[in-house]
N, C-alpha and C positions, 0 to 999 in steps of 0.2 A: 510057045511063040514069044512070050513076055522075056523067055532070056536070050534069045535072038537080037529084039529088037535092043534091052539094053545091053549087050554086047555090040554091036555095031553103034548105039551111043558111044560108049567108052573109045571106040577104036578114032570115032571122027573128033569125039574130044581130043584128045592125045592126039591128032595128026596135027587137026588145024588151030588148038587154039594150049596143046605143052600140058595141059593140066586137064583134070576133072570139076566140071561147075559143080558148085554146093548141090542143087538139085541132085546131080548123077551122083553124090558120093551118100547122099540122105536114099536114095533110093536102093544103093549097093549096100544100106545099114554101116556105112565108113565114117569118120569124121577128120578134120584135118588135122594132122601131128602138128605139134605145137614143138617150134625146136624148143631142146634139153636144156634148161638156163645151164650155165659154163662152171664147172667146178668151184668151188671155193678156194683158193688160192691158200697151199699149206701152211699151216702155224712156224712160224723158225723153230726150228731142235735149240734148247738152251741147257748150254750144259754145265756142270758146275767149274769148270775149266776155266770159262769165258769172262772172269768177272776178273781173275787172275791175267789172262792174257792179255786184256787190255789196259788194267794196270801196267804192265809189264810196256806195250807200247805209249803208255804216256809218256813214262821214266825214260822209253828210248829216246820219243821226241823230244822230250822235255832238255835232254841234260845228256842223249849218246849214253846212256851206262848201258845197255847191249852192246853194243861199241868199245864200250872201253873193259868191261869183264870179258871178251873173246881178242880181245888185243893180248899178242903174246909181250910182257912188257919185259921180260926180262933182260934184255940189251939197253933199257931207259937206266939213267943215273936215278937213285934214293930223289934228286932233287927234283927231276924233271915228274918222274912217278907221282911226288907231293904237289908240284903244283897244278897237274892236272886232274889229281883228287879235291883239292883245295875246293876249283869250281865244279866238278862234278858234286859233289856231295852239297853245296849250295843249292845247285839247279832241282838236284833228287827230293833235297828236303823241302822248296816250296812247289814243288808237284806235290809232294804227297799233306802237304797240308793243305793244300788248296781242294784234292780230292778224299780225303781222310780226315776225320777228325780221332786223334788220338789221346788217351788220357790214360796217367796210371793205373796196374788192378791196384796197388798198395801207393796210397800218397802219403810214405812216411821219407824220414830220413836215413838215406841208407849207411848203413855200420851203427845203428843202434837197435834192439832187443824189439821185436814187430812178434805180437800176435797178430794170425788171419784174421779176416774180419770173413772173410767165408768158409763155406764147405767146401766150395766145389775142388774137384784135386786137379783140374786142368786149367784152375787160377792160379792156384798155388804149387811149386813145387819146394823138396824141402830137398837141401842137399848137404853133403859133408858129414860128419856123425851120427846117422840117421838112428833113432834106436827102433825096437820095433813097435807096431801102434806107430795109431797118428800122435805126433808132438802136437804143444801146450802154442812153441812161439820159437823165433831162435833170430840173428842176426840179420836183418834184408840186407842183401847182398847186390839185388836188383828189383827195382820197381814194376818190371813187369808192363804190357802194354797192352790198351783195350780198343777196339774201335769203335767208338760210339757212334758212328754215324759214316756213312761211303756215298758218295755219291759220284760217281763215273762220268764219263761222258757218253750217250746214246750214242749207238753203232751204228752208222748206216744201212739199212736195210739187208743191202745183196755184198756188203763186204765181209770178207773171208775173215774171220777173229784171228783165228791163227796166221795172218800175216802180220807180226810184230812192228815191224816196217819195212814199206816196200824199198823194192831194188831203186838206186837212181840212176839215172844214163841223163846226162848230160850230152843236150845237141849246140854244135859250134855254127 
């Protein structure tokens, strides 16, 4: 008779009043679901790509060299080509010091007799007469470049890396 009677509890709860009282849900041995707090919202995928790509769109913004390396130039005059590198290569070089700090692996002078000052073989490379065995030292030919330090500019959150720069459409 006991589940009669809270059987027609349960039915008059849910007609007249949408829900089950505490009471009737403590007496059905039930408790109330607690909504599922909401996912954690996923970490960004960072890839090694991305630190390259948006250098990449600095230099676009900064100075157009996206721009001007997929320009077919070959119909430009030697002159027009130079002066449009003139300030391309201005604009390139204080992006990349502004985000880069660069310093040589070897601060010698170059065309005089340089021993390494390291091991590492992906500081140094040695070219021209090479004998076999690592050499002693031989002529810096080039100083070579290191990054001491990078600092980027933060990506906004939900923008796509691999958009270099975006399209423009101009409204009249």
């Amino acid at each position: 008779m006991n589940r009669i009677v809270l059987a027609f509890r349960c039915f008059f709860g849910m007609l007249f009043g949408g829900a089950l009282s505490d009471e009737l849900l403590t007496d059905l041995g039930l408790t109330h679901r607690k909504p599922a707090p909401p996912p954690a919202p996923a970490a960004p995928v960072v890839r090694a790509s991305d630190g390259a790509l948006i250098l990449l769109g600095v230099l676009q913004r900064e100075s157009r060299l996206v721009d001007f390396l997929m320009e077919d130039i070959a119909a430009y005059s030697d002159e027009q080509v130079g002066t449009a590198v003139r300030g391309i290569h201005d604009q390139c070089r204080d992006a990349l010091v502004r985000y880069v700090k660069l310093e040589p692996v070897i601060d010698g002078v170059e065309g005089t007799f340089t021993k390494p000052a390291t091991r590492d073989p992906a500081a140094v490379k040695f070219v021209g007469n090479v004998p076999a065995g690592k050499p002693q030292g031989g002529l810096l030919r080039h100083k070579g470049w290191r990054a001491s330090s990078i600092e980027l500019p933060a990506l906004p959150l939900k923008q796509d890396v691999n958009i270099v720069a975006p399209a423009e459409i101009e409204v009249e």
